[in-house]
C-alpha atoms as a printed R data frame, in Angstrom:
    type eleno elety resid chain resno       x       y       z
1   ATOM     1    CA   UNK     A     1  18.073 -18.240 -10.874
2   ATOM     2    CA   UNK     A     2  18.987 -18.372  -7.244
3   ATOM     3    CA   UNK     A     3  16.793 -18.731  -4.530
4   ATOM     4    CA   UNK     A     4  18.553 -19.471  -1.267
5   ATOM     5    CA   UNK     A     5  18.392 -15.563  -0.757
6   ATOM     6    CA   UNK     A     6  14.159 -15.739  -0.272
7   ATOM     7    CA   UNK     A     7  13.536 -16.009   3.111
8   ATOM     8    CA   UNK     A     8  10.596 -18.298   2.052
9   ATOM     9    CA   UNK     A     9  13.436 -20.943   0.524
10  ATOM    10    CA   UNK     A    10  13.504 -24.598   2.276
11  ATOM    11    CA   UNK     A    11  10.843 -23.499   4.454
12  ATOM    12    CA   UNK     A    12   9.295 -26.208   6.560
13  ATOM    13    CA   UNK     A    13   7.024 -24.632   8.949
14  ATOM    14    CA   UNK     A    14   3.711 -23.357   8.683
15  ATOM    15    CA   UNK     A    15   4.562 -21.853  12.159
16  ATOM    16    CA   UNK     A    16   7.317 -19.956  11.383
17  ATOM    17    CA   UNK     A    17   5.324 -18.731   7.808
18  ATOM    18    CA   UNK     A    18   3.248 -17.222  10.073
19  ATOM    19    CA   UNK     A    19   5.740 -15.315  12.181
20  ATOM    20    CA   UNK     A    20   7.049 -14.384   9.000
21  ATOM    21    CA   UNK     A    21   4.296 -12.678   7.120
22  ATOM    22    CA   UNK     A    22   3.066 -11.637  10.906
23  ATOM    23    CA   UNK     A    23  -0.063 -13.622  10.400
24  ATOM    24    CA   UNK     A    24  -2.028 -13.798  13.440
25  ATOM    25    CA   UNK     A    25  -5.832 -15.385  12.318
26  ATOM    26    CA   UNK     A    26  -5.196 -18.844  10.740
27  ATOM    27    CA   UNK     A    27  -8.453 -17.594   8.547
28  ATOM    28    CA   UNK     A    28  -5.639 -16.246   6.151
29  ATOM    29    CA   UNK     A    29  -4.288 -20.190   5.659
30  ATOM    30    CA   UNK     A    30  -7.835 -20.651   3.941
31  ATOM    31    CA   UNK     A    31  -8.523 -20.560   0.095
32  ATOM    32    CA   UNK     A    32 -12.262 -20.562   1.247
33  ATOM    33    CA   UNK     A    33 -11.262 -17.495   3.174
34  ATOM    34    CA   UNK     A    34  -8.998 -16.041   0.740
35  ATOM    35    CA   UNK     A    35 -11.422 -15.954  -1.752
36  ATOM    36    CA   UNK     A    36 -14.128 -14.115   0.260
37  ATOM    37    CA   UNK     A    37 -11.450 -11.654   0.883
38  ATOM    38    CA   UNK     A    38 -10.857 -10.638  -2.789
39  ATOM    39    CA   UNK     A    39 -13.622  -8.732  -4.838
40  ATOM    40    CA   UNK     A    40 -13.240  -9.636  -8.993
41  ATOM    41    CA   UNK     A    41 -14.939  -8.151 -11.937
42  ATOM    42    CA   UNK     A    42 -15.020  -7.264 -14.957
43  ATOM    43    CA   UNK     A    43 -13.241  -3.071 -15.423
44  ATOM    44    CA   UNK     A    44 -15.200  -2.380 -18.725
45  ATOM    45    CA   UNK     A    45 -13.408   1.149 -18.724
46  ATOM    46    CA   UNK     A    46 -11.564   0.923 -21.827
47  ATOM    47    CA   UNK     A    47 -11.113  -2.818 -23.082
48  ATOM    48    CA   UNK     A    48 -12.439  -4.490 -20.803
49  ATOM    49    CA   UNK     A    49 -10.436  -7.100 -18.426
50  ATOM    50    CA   UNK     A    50 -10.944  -8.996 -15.052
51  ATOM    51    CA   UNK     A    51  -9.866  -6.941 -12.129
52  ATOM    52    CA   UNK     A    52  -9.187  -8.988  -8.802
53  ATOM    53    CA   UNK     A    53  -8.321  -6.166  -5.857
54  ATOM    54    CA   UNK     A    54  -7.778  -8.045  -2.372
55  ATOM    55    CA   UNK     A    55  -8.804  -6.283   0.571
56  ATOM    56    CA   UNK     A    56  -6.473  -3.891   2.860
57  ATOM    57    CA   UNK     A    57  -5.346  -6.711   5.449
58  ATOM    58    CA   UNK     A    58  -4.183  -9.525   2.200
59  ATOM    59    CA   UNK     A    59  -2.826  -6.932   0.580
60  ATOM    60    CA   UNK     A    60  -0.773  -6.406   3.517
61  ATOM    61    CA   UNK     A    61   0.261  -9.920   3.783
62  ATOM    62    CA   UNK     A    62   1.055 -10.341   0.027
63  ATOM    63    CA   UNK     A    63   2.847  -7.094  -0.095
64  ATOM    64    CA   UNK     A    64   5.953  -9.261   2.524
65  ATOM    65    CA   UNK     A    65   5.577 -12.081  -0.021
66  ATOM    66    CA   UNK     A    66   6.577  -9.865  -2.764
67  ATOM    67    CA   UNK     A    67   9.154  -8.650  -0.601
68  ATOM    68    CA   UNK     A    68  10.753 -12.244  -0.427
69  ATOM    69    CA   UNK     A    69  10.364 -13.246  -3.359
70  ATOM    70    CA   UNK     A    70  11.991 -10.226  -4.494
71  ATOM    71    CA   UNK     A    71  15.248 -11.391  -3.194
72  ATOM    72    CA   UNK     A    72  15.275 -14.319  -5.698
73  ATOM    73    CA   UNK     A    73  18.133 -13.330  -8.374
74  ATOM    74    CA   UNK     A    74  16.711 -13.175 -11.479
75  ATOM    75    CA   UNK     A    75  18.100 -12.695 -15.100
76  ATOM    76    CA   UNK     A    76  18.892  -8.919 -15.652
77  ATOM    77    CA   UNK     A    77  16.354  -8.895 -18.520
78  ATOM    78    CA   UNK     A    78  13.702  -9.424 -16.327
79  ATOM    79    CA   UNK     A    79  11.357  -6.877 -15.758
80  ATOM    80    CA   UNK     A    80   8.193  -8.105 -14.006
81  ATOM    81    CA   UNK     A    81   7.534  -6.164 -10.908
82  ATOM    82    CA   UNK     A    82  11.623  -6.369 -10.018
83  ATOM    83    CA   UNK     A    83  12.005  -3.929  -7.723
84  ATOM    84    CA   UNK     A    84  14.496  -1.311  -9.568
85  ATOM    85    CA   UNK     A    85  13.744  -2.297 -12.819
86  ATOM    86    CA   UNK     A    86  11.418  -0.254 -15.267
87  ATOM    87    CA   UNK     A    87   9.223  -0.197 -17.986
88  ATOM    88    CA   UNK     A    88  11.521   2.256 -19.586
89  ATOM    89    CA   UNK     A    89  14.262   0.124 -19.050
90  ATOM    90    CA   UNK     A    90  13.180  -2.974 -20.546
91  ATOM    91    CA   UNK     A    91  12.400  -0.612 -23.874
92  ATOM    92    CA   UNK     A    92  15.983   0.637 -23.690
93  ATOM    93    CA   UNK     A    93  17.188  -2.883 -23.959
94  ATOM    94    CA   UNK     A    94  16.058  -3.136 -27.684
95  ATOM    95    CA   UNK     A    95  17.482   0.428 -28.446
96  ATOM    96    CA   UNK     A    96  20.683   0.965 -30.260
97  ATOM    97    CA   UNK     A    97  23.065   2.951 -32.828
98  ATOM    98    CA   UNK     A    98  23.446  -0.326 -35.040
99  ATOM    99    CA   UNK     A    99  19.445  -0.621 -35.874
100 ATOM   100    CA   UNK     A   100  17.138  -3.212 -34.773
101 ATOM   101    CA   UNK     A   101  14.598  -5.428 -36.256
102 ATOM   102    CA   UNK     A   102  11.803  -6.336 -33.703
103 ATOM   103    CA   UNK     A   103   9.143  -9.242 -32.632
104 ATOM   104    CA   UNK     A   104   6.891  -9.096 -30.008
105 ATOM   105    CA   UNK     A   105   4.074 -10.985 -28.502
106 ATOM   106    CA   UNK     A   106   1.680 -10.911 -25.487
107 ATOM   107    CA   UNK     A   107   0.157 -13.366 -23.455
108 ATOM   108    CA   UNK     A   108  -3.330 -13.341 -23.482
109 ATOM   109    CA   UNK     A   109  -5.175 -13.321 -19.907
110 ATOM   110    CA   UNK     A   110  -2.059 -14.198 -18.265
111 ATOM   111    CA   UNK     A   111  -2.601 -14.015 -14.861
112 ATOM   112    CA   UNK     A   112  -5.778 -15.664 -15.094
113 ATOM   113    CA   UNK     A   113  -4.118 -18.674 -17.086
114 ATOM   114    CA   UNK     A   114  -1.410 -19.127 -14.227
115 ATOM   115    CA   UNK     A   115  -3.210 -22.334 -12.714
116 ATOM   116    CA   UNK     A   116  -2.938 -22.890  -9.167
117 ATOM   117    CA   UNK     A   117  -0.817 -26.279  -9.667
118 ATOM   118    CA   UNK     A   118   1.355 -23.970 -11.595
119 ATOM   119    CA   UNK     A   119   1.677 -21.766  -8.464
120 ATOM   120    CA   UNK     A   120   2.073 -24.729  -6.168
121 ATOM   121    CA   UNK     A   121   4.551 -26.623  -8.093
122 ATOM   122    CA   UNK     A   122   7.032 -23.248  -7.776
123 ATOM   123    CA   UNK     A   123   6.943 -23.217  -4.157
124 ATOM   124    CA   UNK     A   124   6.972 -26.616  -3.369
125 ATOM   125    CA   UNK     A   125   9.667 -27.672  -6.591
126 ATOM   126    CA   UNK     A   126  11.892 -24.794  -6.333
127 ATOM   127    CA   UNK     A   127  11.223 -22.732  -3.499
128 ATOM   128    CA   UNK     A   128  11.700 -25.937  -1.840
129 ATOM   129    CA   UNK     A   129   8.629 -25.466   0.790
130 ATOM   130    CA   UNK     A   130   7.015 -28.287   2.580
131 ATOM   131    CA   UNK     A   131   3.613 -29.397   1.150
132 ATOM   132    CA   UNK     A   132   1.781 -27.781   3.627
133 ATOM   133    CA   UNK     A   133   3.545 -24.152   3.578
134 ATOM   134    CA   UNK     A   134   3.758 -24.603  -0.180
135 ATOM   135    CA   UNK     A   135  -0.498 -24.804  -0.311
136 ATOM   136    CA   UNK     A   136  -0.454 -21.781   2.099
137 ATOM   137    CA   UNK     A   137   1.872 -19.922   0.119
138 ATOM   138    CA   UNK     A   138  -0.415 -20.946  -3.085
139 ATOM   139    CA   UNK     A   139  -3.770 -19.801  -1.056
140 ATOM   140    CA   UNK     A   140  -2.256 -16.249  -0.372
141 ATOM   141    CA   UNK     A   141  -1.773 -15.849  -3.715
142 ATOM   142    CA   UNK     A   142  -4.299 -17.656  -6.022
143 ATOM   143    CA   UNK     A   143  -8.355 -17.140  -5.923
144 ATOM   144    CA   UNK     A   144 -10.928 -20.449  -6.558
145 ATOM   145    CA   UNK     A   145 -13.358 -18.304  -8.263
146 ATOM   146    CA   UNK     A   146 -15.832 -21.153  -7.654
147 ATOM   147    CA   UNK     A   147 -15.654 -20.206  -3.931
148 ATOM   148    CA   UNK     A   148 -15.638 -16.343  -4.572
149 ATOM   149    CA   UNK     A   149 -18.858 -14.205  -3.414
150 ATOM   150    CA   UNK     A   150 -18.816 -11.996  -6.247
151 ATOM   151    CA   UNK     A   151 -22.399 -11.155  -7.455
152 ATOM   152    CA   UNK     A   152 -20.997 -11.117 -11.270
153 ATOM   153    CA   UNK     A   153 -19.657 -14.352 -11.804
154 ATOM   154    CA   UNK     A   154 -21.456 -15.200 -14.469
155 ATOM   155    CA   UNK     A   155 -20.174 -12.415 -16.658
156 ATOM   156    CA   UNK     A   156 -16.463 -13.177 -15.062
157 ATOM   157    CA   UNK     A   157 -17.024 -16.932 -16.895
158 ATOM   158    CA   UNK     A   158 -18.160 -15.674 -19.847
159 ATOM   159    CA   UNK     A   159 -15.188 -13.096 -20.399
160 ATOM   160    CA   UNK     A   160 -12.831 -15.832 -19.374
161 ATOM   161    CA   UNK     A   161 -14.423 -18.168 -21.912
162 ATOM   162    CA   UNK     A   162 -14.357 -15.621 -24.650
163 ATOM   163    CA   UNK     A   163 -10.719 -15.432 -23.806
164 ATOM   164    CA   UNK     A   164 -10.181 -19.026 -24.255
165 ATOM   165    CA   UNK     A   165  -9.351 -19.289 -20.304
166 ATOM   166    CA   UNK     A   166 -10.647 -22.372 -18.509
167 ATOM   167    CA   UNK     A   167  -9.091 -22.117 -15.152
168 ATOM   168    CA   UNK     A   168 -10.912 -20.879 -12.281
169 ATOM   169    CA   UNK     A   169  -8.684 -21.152 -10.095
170 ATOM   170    CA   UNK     A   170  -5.675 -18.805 -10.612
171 ATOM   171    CA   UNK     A   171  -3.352 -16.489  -9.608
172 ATOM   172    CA   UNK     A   172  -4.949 -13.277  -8.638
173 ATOM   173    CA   UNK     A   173  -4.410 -10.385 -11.215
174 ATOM   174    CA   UNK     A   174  -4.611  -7.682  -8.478
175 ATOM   175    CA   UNK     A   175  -2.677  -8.945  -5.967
176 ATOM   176    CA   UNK     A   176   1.107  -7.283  -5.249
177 ATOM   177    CA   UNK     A   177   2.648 -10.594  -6.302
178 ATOM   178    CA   UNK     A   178   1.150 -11.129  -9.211
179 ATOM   179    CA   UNK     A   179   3.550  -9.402 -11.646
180 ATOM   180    CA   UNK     A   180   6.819 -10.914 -10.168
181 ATOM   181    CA   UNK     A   181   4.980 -14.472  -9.784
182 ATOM   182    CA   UNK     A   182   4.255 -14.539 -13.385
183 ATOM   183    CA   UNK     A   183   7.858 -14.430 -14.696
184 ATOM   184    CA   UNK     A   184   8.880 -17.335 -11.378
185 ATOM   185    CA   UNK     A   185   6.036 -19.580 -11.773
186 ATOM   186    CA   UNK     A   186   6.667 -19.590 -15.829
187 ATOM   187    CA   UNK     A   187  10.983 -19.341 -15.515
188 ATOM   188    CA   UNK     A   188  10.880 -22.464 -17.658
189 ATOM   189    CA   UNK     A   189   8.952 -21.401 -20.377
190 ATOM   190    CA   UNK     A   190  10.836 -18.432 -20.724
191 ATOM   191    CA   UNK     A   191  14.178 -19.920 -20.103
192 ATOM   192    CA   UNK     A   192  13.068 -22.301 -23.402
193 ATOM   193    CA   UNK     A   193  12.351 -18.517 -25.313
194 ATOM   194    CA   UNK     A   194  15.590 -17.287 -24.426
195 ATOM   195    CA   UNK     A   195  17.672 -20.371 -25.361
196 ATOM   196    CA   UNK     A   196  15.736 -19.795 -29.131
197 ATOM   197    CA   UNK     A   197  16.660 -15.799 -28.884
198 ATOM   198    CA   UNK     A   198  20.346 -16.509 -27.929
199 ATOM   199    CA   UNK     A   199  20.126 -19.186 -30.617
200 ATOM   200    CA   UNK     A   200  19.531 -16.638 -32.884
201 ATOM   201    CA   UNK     A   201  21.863 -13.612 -31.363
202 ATOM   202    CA   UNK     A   202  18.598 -11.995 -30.667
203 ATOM   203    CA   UNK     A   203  18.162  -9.667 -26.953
204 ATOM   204    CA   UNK     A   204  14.952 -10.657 -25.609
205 ATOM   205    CA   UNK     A   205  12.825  -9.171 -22.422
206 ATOM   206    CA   UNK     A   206  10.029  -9.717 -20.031
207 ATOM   207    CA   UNK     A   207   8.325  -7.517 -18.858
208 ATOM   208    CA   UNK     A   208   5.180  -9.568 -17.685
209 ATOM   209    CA   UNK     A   209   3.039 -10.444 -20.575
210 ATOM   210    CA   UNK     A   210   5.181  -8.960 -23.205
211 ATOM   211    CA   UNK     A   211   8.119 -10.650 -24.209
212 ATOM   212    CA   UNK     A   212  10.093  -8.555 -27.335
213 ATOM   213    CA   UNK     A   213  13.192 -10.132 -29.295
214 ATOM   214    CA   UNK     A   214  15.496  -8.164 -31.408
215 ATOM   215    CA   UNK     A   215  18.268  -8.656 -33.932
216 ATOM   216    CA   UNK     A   216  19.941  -6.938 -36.151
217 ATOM   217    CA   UNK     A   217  19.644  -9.857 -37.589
218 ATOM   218    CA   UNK     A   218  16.783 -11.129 -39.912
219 ATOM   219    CA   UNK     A   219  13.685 -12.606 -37.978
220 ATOM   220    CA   UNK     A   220  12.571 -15.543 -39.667
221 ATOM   221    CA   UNK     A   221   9.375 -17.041 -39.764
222 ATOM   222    CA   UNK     A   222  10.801 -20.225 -38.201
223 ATOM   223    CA   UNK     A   223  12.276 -18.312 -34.936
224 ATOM   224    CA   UNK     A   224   8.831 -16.890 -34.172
225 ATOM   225    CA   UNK     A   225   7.447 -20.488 -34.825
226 ATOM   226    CA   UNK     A   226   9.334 -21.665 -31.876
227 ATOM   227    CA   UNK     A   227   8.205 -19.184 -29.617
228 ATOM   228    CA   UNK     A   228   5.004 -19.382 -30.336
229 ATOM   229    CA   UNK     A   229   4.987 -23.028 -30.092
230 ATOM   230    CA   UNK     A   230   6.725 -22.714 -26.856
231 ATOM   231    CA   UNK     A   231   3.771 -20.450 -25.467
232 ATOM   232    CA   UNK     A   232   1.277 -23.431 -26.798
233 ATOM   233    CA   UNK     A   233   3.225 -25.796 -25.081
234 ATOM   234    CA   UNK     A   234   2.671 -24.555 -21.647
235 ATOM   235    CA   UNK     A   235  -0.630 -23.881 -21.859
236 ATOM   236    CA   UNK     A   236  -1.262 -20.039 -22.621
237 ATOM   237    CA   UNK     A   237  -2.006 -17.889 -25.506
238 ATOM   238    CA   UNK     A   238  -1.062 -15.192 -27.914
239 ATOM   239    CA   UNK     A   239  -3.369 -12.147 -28.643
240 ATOM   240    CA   UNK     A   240  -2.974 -12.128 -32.323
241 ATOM   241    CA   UNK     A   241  -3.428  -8.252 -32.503
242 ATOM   242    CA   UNK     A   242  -0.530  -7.438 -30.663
243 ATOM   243    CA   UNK     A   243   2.213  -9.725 -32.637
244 ATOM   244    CA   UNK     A   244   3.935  -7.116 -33.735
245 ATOM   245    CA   UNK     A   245   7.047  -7.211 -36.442
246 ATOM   246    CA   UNK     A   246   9.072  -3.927 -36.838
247 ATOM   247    CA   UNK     A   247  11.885  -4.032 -39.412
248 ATOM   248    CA   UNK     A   248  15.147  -2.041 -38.300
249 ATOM   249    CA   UNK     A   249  13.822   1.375 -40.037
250 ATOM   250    CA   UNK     A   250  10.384   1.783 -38.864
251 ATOM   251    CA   UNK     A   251  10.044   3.315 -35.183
252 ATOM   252    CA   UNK     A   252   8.865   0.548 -32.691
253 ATOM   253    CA   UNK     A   253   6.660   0.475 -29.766
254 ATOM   254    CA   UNK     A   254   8.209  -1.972 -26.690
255 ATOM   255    CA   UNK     A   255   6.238  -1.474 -23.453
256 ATOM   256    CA   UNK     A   256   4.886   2.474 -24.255
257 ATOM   257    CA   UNK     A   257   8.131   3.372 -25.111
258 ATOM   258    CA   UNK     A   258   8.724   4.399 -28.685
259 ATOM   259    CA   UNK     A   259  11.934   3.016 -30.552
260 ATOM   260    CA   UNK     A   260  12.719   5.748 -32.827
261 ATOM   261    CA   UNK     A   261  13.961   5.084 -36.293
262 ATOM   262    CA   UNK     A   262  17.503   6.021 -35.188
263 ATOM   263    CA   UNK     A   263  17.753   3.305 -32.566
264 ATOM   264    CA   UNK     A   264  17.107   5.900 -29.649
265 ATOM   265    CA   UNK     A   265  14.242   5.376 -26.976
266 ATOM   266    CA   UNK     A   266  11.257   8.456 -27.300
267 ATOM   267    CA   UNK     A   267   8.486   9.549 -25.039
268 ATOM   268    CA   UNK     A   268   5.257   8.735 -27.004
269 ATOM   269    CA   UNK     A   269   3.559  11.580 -28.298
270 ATOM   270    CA   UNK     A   270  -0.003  10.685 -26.040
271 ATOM   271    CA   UNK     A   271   1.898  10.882 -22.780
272 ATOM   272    CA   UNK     A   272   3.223  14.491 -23.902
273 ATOM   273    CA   UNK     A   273  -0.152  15.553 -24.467
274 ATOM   274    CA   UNK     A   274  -1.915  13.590 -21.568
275 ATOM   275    CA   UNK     A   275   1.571  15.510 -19.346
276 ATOM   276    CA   UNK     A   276   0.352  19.088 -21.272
277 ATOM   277    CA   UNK     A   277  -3.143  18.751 -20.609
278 ATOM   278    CA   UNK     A   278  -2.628  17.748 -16.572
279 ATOM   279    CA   UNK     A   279  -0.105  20.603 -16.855
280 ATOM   280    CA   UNK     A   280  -2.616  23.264 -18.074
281 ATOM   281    CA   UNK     A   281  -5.274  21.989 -15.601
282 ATOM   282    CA   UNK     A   282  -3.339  22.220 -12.656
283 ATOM   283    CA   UNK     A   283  -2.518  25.920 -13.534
284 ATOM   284    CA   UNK     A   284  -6.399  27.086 -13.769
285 ATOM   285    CA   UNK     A   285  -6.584  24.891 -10.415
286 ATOM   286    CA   UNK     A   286  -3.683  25.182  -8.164
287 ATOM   287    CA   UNK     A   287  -5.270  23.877  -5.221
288 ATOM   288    CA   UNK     A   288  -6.061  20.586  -6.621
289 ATOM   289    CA   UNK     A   289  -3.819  18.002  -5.035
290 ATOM   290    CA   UNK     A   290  -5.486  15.033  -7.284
291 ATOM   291    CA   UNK     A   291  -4.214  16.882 -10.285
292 ATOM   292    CA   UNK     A   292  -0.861  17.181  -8.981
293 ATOM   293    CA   UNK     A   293  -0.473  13.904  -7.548
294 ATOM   294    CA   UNK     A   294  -1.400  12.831 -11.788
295 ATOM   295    CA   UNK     A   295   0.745  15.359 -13.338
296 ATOM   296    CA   UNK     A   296   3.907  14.084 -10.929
297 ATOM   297    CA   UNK     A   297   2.810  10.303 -11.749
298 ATOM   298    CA   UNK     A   298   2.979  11.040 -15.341
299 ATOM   299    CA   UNK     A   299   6.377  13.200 -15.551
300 ATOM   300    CA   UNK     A   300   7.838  10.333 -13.190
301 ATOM   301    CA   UNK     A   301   6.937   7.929 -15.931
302 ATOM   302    CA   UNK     A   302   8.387  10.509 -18.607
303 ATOM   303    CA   UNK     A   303  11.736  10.990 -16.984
304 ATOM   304    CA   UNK     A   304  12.434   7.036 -17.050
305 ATOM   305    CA   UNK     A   305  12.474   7.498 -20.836
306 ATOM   306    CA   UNK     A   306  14.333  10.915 -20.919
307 ATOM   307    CA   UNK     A   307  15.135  12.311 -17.498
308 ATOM   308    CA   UNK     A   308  15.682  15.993 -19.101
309 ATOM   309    CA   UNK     A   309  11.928  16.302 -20.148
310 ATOM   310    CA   UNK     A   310   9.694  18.924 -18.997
311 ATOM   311    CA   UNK     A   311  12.396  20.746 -16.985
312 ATOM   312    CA   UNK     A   312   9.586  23.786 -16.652
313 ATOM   313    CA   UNK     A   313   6.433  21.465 -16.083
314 ATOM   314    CA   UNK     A   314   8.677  19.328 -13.767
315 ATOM   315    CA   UNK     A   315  10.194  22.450 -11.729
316 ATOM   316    CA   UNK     A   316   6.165  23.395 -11.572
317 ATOM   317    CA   UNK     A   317   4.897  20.508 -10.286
318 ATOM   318    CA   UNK     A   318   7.235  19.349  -7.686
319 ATOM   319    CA   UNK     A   319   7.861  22.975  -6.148
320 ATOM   320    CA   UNK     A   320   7.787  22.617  -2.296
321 ATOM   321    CA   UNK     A   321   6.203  26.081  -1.713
């Protein structure tokens, strides 16, 4: 990777950190402050996970950190929170006319694994930041849940513990950086899994906490081994339910993009009905900008995959008039 194009490379100054995130109360420098200025708990809607939204003002401030850090050059198979880079996009990696077979995995509770030290250590060992902007940097960005004012802690612990997670003091999973810290703070661990993949003539991609390898090659049982004991190694885990294996005939899944069992990347059938049903609602009620801001937020997402799809729908819901 190269770094010497973030702004926040070599950085010695707490000073000019300031002038660059335009931070005026040195309140913001504070992890006790930080944490009172982020809200966690557990979203039970669906399956449940640990939601940690900062407030308008840090949101702000980590919003120009993503910025910068967005200028580091990372590998093109890369896809967490890299500005340009899409969901879609990483699927399309693992499509092709000569067929595929497919392993993927996902890291459980990641962002709540990533350990503060593990934050640290990336801006002050390769961002190259002086200790003291380096711990600033780190307080932006992480949460000490110990010194959080949520009223649910308690339940917070116990989801983290049924998770296996023991840190409490992490990087924040709502935060704007969060995605495209994952992949920086973690570049060696995943550097090791792609030195195994191009070991084995394999294509592999990030795209946060899924990483997917394929080959038309066989996967053996000894190449997911090393992953796997690569994840071990640096301290996270694998949700067991979502190792997936797809041999080169049966259609794959990669990041809610279908792999169809010609090679060729699909729109999965849910988001054409979710896309049908928005579509219907919005025509009994016209005036209903929340439905139209959901029905353009889902053909958006559609047209990364295939960006001929819906041509009517699509012409309905973006018309000017």
């Amino acid at each position: 990777m190269i770094y010497t194009n973030c702004p926040l490379y070599g950085l010695k100054s707490k000073k000019m950190l300031k002038r660059l995130l335009h931070i005026e109360d040195n309140k913001f420098l504070k992890q006790d402050y930080i944490a009172s200025m982020v809200t966690p708990y557990i979203d039970k809607k669906g399956k449940a996970r640990l939601i940690e939204p900062p407030r308008e003002e840090l949101k702000t401030i980590q919003k120009r950190i993503k910025m910068m850090l967005g200028q580091i050059v990372v590998p093109s198979n890369v896809f967490s929170g890299i500005r340009g880079r899409s969901y879609a996009e990483n699927a399309v990696m693992h499509s092709s006319e000569k067929l595929r077979n497919l392993f993927k995995i996902d890291l459980t509770a990641f962002f709540p694994s990533i350990s503060r030290e593990t934050v640290y250590r990336f801006f002050y060992e390769d961002l190259c930041c002086s200790p003291d902007v380096a711990e600033t940097l780190t307080n932006l960005t992480t949460i000490d849940l110990e010194k959080s004012q949520a009223h649910c802690l308690d339940e917070i612990y116990s989801f983290l513990n049924y998770k296996g997670v023991t840190c409490k003091n992490h990087l924040i999973s709502g935060a704007p950086t969060s995605q495209i810290m994952s992949y920086l703070v973690n570049h060696r661990m995943f550097e090791e899994m792609q030195k195994v993949a191009d070991d084995n003539n394999a294509v592999m991609t990030v795209y946060v906490d899924d990483v997917t390898f394929s080959t038309e090659d066989h996967i053996s049982r000894h190449f997911k081994n090393r992953v796997i004991d690569i994840v071990r190694k640096y301290g996270y885990q694998i949700s067991k339910a979502k190792v997936k294996n797809y041999t080169k005939l049966y259609p794959k899944l990669v990041t809610g993009v279908i792999i169809d069992s010609h090679g060729k990347p699909i729109i999965k059938n849910s988001m054409r009905e979710k896309i049908i049903k928005e579509y219907e609602l919005l025509r009994d009620h016209p005036e209903s900008a929340e439905s139209k801001q959901r029905l353009k937020g889902l053909l958006t997402a559609a047209r990364q995959v295939d960006h001929r799809a819906f041509p009517t729908i699509y012409r309905f819901a973006f018309d000017k008039e």
